[in-house]
C-alpha positions in Angstrom: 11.1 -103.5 13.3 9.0 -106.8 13.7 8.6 -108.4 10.3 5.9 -110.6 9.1 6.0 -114.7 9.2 7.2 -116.8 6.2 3.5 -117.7 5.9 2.3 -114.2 6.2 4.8 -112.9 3.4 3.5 -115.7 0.8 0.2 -114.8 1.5 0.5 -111.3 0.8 2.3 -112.3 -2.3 -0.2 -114.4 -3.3 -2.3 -111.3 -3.7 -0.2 -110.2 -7.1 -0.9 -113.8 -8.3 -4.5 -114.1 -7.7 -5.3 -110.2 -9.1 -2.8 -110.3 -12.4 -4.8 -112.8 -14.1 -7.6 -109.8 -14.7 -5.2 -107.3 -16.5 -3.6 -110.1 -18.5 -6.9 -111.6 -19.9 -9.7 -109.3 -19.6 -7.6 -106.3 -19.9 -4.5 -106.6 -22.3 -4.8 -110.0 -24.3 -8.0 -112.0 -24.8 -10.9 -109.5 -23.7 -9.5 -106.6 -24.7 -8.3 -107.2 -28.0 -12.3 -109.4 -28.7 -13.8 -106.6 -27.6 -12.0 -104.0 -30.4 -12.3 -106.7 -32.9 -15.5 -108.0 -32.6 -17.8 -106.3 -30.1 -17.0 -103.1 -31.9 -18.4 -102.9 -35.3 -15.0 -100.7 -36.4 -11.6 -101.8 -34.7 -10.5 -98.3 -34.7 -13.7 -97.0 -33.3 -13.1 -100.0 -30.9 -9.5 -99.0 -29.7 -11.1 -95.2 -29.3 -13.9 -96.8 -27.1 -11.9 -98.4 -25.2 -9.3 -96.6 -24.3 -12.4 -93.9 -23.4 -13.5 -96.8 -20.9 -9.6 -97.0 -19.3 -9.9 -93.2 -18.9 -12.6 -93.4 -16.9 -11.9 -95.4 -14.7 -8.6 -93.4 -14.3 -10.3 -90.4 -13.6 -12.2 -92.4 -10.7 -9.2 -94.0 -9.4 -7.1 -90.8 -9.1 -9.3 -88.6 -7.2 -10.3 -91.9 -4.5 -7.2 -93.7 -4.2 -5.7 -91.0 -2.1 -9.3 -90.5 0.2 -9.7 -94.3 0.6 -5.9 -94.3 1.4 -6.0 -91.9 4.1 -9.3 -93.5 5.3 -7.6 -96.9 6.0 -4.6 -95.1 7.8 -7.1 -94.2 10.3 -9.6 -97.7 10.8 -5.5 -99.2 10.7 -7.2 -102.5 9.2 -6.8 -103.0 5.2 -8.4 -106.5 4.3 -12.4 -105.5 4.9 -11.5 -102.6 2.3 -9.8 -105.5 0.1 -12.8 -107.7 0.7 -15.2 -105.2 -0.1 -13.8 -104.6 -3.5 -13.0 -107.8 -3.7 -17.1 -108.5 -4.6 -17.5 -104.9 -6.6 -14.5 -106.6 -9.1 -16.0 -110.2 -9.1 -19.5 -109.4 -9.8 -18.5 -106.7 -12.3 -16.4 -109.2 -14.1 -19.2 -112.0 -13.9 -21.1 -109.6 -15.8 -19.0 -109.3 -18.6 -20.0 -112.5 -19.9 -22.7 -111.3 -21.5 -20.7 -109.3 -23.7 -21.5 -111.0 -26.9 -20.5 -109.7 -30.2 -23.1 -106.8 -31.6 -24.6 -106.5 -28.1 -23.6 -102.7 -27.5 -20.5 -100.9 -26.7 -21.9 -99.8 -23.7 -22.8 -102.1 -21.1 -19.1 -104.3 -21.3 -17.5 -100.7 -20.9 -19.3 -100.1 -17.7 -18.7 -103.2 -16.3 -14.7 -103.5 -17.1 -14.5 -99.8 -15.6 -16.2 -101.3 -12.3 -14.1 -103.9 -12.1 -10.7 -101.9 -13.1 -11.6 -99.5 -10.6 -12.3 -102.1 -7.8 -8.8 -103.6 -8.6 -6.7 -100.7 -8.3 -8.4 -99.7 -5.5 -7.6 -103.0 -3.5 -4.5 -102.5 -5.0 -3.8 -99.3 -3.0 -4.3 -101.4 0.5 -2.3 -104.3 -0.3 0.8 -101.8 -1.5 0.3 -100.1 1.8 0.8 -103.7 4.2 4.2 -103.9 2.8 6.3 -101.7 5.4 5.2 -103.9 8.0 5.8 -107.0 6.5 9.4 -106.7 6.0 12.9 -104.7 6.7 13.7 -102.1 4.6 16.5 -103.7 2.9 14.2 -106.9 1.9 11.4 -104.7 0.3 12.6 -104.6 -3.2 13.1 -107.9 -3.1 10.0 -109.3 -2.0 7.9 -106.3 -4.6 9.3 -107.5 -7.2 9.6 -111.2 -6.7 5.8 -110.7 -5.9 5.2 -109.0 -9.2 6.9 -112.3 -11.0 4.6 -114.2 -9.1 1.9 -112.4 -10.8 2.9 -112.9 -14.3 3.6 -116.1 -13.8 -0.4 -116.5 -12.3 -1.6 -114.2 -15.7 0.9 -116.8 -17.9 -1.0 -119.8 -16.7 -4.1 -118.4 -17.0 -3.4 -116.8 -20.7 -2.0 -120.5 -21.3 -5.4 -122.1 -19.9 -7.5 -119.6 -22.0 -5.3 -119.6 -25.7 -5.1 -123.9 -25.3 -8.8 -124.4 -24.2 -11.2 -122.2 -24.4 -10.6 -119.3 -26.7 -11.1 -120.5 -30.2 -10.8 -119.0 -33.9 -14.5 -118.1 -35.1 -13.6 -119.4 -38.7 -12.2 -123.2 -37.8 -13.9 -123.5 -34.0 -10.5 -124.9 -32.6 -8.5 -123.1 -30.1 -4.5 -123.6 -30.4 -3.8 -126.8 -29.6 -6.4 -127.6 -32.6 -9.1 -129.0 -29.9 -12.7 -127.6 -29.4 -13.3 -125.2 -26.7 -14.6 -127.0 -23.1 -17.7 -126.8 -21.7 -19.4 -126.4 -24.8 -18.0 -122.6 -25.5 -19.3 -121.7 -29.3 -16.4 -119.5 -30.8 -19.1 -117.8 -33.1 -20.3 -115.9 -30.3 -16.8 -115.3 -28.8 -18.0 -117.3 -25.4 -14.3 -118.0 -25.6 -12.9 -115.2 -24.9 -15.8 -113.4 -22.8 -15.5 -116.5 -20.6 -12.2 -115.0 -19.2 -14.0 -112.7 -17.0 -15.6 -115.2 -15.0 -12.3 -116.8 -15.3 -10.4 -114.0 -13.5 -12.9 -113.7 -10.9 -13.2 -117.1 -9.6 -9.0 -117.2 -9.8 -9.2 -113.9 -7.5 -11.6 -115.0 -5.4 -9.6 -118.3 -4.7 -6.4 -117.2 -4.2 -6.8 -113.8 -2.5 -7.8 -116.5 0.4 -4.1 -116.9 2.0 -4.0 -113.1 2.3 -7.0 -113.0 4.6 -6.0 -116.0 6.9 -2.2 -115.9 7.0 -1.2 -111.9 6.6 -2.0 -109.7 9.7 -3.7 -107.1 9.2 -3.1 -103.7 11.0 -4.9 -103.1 14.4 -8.2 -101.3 14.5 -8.3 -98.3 15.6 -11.3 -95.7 14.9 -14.6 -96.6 13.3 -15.1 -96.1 10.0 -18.0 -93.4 10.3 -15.2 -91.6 12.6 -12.4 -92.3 10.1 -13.8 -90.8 7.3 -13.5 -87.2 8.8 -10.7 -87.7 10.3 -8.7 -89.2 7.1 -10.3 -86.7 5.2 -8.5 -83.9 7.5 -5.2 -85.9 7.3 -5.7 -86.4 3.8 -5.8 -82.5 3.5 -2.8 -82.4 5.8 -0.8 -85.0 4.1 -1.4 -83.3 0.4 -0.1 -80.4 1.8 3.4 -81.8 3.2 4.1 -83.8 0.7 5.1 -80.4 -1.2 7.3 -79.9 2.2 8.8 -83.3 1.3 10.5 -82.1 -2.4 12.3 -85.8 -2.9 8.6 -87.4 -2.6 6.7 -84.6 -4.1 9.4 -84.8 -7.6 9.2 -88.9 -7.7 5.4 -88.5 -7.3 5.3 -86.2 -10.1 7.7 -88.2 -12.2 5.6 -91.4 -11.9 2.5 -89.9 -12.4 3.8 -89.0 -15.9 6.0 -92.2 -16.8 2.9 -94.5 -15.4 0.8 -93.0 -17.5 2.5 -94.3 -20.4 3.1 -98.3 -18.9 -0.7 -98.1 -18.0 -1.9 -97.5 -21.7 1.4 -99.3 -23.3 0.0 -101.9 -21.2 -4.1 -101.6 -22.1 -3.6 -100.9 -25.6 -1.0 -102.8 -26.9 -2.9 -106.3 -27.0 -5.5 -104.6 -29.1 -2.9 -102.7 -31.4 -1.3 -105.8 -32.5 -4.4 -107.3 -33.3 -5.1 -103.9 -35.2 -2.1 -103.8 -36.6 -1.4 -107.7 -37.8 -5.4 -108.9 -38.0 -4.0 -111.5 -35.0 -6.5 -113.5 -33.4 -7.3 -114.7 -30.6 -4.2 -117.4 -30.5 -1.2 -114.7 -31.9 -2.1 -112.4 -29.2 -2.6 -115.3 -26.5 1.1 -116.8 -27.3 2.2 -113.0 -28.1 1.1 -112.6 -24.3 2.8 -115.9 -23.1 6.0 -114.6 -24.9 5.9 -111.7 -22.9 5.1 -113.2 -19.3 7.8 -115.6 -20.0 10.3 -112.2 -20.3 8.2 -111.0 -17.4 9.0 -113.4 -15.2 13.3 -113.8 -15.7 12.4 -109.8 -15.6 11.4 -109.6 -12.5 13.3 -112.1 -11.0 16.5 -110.3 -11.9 15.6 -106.9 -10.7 14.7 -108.3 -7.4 18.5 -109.4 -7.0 19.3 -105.7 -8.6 16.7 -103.6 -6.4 19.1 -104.6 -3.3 22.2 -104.2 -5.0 22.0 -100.7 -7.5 18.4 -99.3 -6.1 15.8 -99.2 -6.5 16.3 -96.1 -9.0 18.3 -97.3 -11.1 15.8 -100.2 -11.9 12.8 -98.0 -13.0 15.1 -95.8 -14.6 16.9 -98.9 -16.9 13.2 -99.9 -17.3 12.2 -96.7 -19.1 14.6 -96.6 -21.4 13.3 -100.3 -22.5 10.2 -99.4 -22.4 11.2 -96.3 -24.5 12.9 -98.2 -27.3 9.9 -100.6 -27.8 7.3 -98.2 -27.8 9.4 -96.7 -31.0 9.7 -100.1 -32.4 6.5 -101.7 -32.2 5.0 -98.0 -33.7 7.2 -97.8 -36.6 7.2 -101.1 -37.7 4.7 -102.3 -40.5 4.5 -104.4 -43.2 8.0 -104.9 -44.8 10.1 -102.9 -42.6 10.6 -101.7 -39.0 11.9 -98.5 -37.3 10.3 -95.9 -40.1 11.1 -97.7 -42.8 15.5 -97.3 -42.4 15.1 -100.9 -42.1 13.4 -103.4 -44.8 12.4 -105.8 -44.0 11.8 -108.2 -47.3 10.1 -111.8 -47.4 6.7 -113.5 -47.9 4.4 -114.1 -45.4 5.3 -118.0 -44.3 2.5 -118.3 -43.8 2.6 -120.0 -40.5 2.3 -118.1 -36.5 3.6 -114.7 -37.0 4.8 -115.7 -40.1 5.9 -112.4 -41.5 9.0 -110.1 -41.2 7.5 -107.3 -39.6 5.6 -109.8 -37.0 8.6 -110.9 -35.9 10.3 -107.8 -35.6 7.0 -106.7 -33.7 7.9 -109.8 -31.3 11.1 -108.8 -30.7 10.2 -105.1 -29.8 8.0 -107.3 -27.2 10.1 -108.4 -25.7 12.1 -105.4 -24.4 8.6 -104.9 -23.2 7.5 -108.1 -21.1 12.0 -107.3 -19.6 10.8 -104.0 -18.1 6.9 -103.4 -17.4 7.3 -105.6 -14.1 10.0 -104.2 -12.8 9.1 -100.5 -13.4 6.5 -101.0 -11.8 7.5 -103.7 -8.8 11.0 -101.3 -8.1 8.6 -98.1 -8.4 6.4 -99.2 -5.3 9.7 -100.4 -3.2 11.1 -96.6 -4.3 7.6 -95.5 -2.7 7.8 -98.1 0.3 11.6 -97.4 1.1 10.6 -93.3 1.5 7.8 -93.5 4.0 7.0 -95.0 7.3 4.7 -97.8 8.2 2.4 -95.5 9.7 2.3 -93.0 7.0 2.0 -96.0 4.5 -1.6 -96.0 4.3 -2.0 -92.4 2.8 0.8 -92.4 1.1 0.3 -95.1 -1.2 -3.1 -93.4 -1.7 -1.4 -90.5 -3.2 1.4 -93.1 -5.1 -1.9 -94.4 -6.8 -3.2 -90.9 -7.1 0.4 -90.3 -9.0 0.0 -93.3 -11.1 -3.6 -92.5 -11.9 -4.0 -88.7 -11.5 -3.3 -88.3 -15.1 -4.0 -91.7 -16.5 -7.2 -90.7 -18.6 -5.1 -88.6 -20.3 -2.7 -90.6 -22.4 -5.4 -93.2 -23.2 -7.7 -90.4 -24.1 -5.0 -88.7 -26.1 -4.5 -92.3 -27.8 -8.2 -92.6 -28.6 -8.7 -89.2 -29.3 -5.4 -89.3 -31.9 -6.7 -93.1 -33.1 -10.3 -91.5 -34.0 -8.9 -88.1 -35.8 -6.5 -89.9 -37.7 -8.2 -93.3 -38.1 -4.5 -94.4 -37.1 -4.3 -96.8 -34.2 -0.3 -96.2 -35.1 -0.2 -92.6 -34.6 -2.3 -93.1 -31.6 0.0 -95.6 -29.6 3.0 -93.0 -30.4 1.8 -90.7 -27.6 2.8 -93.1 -25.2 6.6 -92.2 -26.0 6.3 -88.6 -25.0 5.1 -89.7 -21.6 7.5 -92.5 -20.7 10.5 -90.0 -21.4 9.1 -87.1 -19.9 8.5 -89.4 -16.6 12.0 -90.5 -17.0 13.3 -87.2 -17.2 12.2 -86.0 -14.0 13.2 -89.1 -12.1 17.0 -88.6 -12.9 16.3 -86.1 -10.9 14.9 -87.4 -7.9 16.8 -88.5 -4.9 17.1 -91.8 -3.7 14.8 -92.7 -1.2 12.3 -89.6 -2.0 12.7 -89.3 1.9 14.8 -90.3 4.5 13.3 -92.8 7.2 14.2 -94.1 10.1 14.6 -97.7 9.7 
C-alpha cells in the first residue's frame, strides 16, 4: 500500500497535540475542577452538573459519530469536516470565558457540550486518515506515539496555565508565587476560565500542518449526494458488522471499558479537588504528574503495540486502570484501600502534604501509565481490523462504541453523587464498567477482522 510522507505523518500527528490541550485544561484539570468548586454554589451539586453536561454531549456524539462517519466515506475528503468543527469548538470554547463564578450553571454547560461534541466529532475523521497513512505493521506505533505527543501538548499547556495564569483566590499568586499575566484577577477565576481561549487558539494553531502537509482522501460525491447515500451504507454497514463477530465483540467491549476511561478521565480532576479541597495549583501539578507518566506511557506501548498487540496493551491497561480506580476511591483521610491500610501522620503542611494525598498520587499514577495507551492501542486494534476504504464508517461506529453508552456512567456517577451526597460512592461506578469492558475483550480475537494487507 502507498504510505504517507514523513511530513504528512507529523502533520497528522500534530493533530493529537493541537486537540489534547482542551481535555487536559478545560475538561479534566483547571476548568473543570473551577467550575465544580466555584461556579457551582455546592461542589457536589457541581460534580452532578457536570457530569449531566458530559452525558449530553455523549448522547450527541454516539448517535452522529457513526452518520458523519459514513457521510465522509462517501465525499472521500475528511479535513472540511475537521475544519468545520474546527470553528463549532473554537467559538464554543471562546465563549466559556465568560463563565465567571455565580454567573449560572447553565450557560458554561452548554457551551463545554458544544465544544466536547465538536472535538470528538473531528476526532472521528482524523482516526479514520490513519489506514492510509501507514502499513499495517507501523500503525500502533505511530497511534500511540501520536497520543504521547498529545500529552506532552496538554503538559505544556497545564504547565503554562498552573505557572502563570491560574492563581489561588486567597493569596492572588499562581505557583511559582508571581501574579497572573495580562492582568487576570484570581477573584473572579479569569485564571482558570482563561484556559478556554487558551485551548482554542492552541488548536487553531497547530491543527495547521494537518491541513497543508496530510492528504486528504479524493473527492468523490457531493455532499447533498453523500448524505443519502452514507445514510444507506450506514444502514448497511450496522448490519454487517453483526456478520463480522470479532469486530461486533471488540466494539461491544470498548463501548463498555470506554465508558469508564471517559468519566475516570472527566471526573477525576474534580474529585480530587472534592476530595482534598486542592486548588487550582495541586490539581495543575497533580495533572503534570500524570502527563509526565503519560508520556513514558505511551512511548513504551508504542514499542509493545508491534511486539505483543495490540490486545494485550489495552488489556494490561485495564487492569491499571482497574487498580487505581479502587485506590483513589477508597482512600481518605488517614488510610487508603478501605481503611486495611492506615495511614498515620500530620498534615506537613506543605503540596499534598498529607498521607492520604500521597497515596492518592501514587494511585495516579497507575493512571497517567495506562489511559494513553488504552486508548492509542484501542484505535490501532480498530485500524488493524478494517480497510482503508471501510475506515471512514467504521471509525464512526468505533466512536459510536466509545460514546454509545457514555452518558451512562457519568450519569450513573452524578446521579449516585447527588443521592448519596458522596462524590466517593459516585466515582466507584467506574470500576464496574472498566472490568466488565475487560471481560469481554479477553475474548475478542486479535485483529477483530482479518484484512488484506
Amino acid at each position: 500500500m502507498a504510505v504517507a510522507s514523513r511530513r504528512g505523518i507529523w502533520g497528522w500527528m500534530l493533530f493529537d497535540w493541537a486537540a489534547q490541550p482542551f481535555f487536559t485544561v478545560v475538561t479534566t484539570f483547571i476548568f473543570g475542577p473551577y467550575f465544580v468548586s466555584r461556579v457551582a454554589s455546592d461542589p457536589a451539586m457541581g460534580q452532578a452538573a457536570w457530569g449531566y453536561g458530559i452525558a449530553i454531549s455523549g448522547l450527541f456524539i454516539a448517535v452522529l459519530s457513526p452518520v458523519l462517519g459514513s457521510i465522509a466515506d462517501q465525499t472521500g475528503r475528511r479535513k472540511p469536516w475537521i475544519g468545520f468543527f474546527a470553528v463549532i469548538k473554537i467559538l464554543s470554547l471562546l465563549m466559556l470565558w465568560f463563565a465567571a463564578p455565580g454567573s449560572g450553571l447553565i450557560m458554561p454547560l452548554v457551551f463545554f457540550s458544544l465544544a466536547s461534541i465538536a472535538a470528538e466529532f473531528s476526532i472521528v475523521f482524523n482516526d479514520s486518515m490513519m489506514p492510509r497513512l501507514v502499513a499495517p505493521k507501523d500503525i500502533g506505533r505511530i497511534s500511540n506515539m501520536a497520543w504521547g505527543l498529545g500529552y506532552l501538548g496538554g503538559m505544556i499547556v497545564l504547565i503554562f496555565v498552573v505557572a502563570f495564569m491560574a492563581a489561588s483566590p486567597v493569596t492572588g499568586k499562581t505557583m511559582l508565587g508571581l501574579s497572573p499575566i495580562f492582568g487576570l484577577d484570581p477573584a473572579s477565576g479569569e485564571g482558570d476560565r482563561a484556559t478556554a481561549p487558551l485551548a482554542a487558539l492552541w488548536y487553531f494553531v497547530f491543527i495547521l500542518p494537518m491541513f497543508f502537509f496530510t492528504a486528504d482522501g479524493s473527492s468523490s460525491l457531493r455532499v447533498g449526494k453523500a448524505v443519502g447515500v452514507g445514510l444507506a451504507q450506514l444502514r448497511s454497514t450496522l448490519g454487517e458488522v453483526r456478520q463480522r463477530p470479532g469486530i461486533f465483540r471488540f466494539l461491544f467491549g470498548r463501548m463498555i471499558y470506554q465508558d469508564g476511561v471517559n468519566a475516570l478521565i472527566a471526573l477525576g480532576g474534580a474529585f480530587a479537588a472534592t476530595m482534598f479541597g486542592w486548588a487550582t495549583a495541586e490539581i495543575g501539578i497533580f495533572g503534570i504528574i500524570l502527563n509526565v507518566v503519560a508520556i513514558a506511557g505511551c512511548i513504551a506501548a508504542s514499542k509493545l503495540d508491534t511486539m505483543l498487540g495490540s490486545k494485550i496493551v489495552v488489556a494490561v491497561s485495564l487492569v491499571l486502570l482497574t487498580i487505581a480506580t479502587i485506590g483513589i476511591v477508597s482512600t481518605g483521610p488517614g488510610y487508603t484501600l478501605f481503611g486495611l491500610l492506615q495511614l498515620p501522620g500530620a498534615d506537613s503542611g506543605g503540596l499534598f502534604g498529607t498521607p492520604a494525598e500521597k497515596a492518592y498520587i501514587g494511585f495516579g499514577l497507575l493512571i497517567g501509565m495506562a489511559f494513553g495507551p488504552v486508548q492509542a492501542s484501542s484505535r490501532s486494534y480498530m485500524a488493524r481490523s478494517v480497510t482503508a476504504d471501510e475506515a471512514g464508517r467504521y471509525f464512526g461506529i468505533y466512536a459510536l462504541s466509545g460514546r454509545a453508552t457514555s452518558f451512562l456512567a457519568p450519569f450513573l456517577v452524578a446521579t449516585v453523587t447527588a443521592l448519596s451526597g458522596s462524590p466517593r460512592l459516585g466515582m466507584a461506578v467506574i470500576i464496574l464498567f472498566l472490568l466488565a469492558g475487560l471481560a469481554i475483550l479477553v475474548r475478542t480475537p486479535y485483529p477483530a477482522a482479518r484484512i488484506n494487507a
